[in-house]
C-alpha positions as CSV (number, residue, x, y, z in Angstrom):
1,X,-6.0,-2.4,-6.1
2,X,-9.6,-3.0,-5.7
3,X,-11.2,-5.1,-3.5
4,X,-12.4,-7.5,-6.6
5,X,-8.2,-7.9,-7.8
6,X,-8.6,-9.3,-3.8
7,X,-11.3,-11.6,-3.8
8,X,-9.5,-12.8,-7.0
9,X,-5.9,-13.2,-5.7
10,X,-7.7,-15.3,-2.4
11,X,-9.8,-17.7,-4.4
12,X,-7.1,-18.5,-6.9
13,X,-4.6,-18.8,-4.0
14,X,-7.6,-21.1,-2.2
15,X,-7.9,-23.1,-5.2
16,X,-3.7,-23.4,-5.9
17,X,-2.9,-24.3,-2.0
18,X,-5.6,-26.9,-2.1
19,X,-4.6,-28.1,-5.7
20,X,-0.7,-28.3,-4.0
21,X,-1.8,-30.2,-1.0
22,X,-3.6,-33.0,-2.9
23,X,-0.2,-32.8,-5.0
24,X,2.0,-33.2,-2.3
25,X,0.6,-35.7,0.4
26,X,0.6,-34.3,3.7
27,X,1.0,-30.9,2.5
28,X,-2.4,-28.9,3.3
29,X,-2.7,-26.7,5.6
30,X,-6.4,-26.2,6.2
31,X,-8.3,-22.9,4.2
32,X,-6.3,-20.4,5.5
33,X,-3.3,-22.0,5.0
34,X,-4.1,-23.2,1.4
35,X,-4.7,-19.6,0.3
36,X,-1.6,-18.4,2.2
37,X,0.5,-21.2,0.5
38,X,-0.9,-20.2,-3.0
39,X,-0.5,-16.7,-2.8
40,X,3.5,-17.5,-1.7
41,X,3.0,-20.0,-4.9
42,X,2.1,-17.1,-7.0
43,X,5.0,-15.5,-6.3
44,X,7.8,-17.6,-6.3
45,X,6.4,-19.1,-10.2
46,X,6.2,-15.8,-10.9
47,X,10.0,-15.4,-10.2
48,X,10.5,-19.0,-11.0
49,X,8.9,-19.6,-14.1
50,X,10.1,-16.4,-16.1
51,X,13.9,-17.3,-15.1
52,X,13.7,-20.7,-16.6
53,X,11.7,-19.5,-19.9
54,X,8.6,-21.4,-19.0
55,X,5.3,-19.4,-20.2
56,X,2.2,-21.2,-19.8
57,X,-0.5,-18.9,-20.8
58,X,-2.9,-15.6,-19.1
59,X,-5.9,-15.4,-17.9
60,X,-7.4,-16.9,-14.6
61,X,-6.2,-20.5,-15.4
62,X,-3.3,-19.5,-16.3
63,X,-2.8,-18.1,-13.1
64,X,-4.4,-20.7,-11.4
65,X,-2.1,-23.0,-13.1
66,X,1.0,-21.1,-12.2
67,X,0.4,-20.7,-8.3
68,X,0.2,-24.2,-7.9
69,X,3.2,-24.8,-9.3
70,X,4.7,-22.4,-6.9
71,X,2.9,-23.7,-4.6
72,X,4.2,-27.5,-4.8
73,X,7.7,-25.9,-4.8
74,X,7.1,-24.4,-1.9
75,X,5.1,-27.4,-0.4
76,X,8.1,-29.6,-1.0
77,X,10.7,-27.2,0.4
78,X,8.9,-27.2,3.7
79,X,8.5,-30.7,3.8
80,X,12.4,-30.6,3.5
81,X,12.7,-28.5,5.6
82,X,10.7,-30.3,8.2
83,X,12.6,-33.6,7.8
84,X,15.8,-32.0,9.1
């Protein structure tokens, strides 16, 4: 993996986190936290999506697009989480 495929996976896990906060109210974490939440948002849609037959497209939007649907997932199961 080269340091571009990084740079990459951080701004479109920036841009998903920040895209999930707004979603879910109360749910941003600040920069770091936003990219750390995407990046866990990639990877749970990436699990998520393909189980449940959903395929919404390639490319950087589609990417973009997936994470923060991961992202929200895993936004709202931490609020949960922190309601208990």
């Amino acid at each position: 993996m080269g340091i571009e495929s990084i740079i990459v996976w951080l701004i479109v896990g920036a841009i998903a986190g920040w895209l999930a906060g707004l979603i879910v109210k109360g749910g941003g974490f600040g920069l770091l936290g936003n990219i750390v939440i995407g990046i866990i948002g990639a990877v749970v849609a990436g699990w998520l999506l393909p189980t449940l037959g959903v395929h919404l497209g390639t490319g950087i939007i589609g990417a973009i697009i997936d994470s923060v649907i991961g992202a929200v997932v895993v936004l709202v199961i931490i609020s949960l989480i922190k309601k208990t």
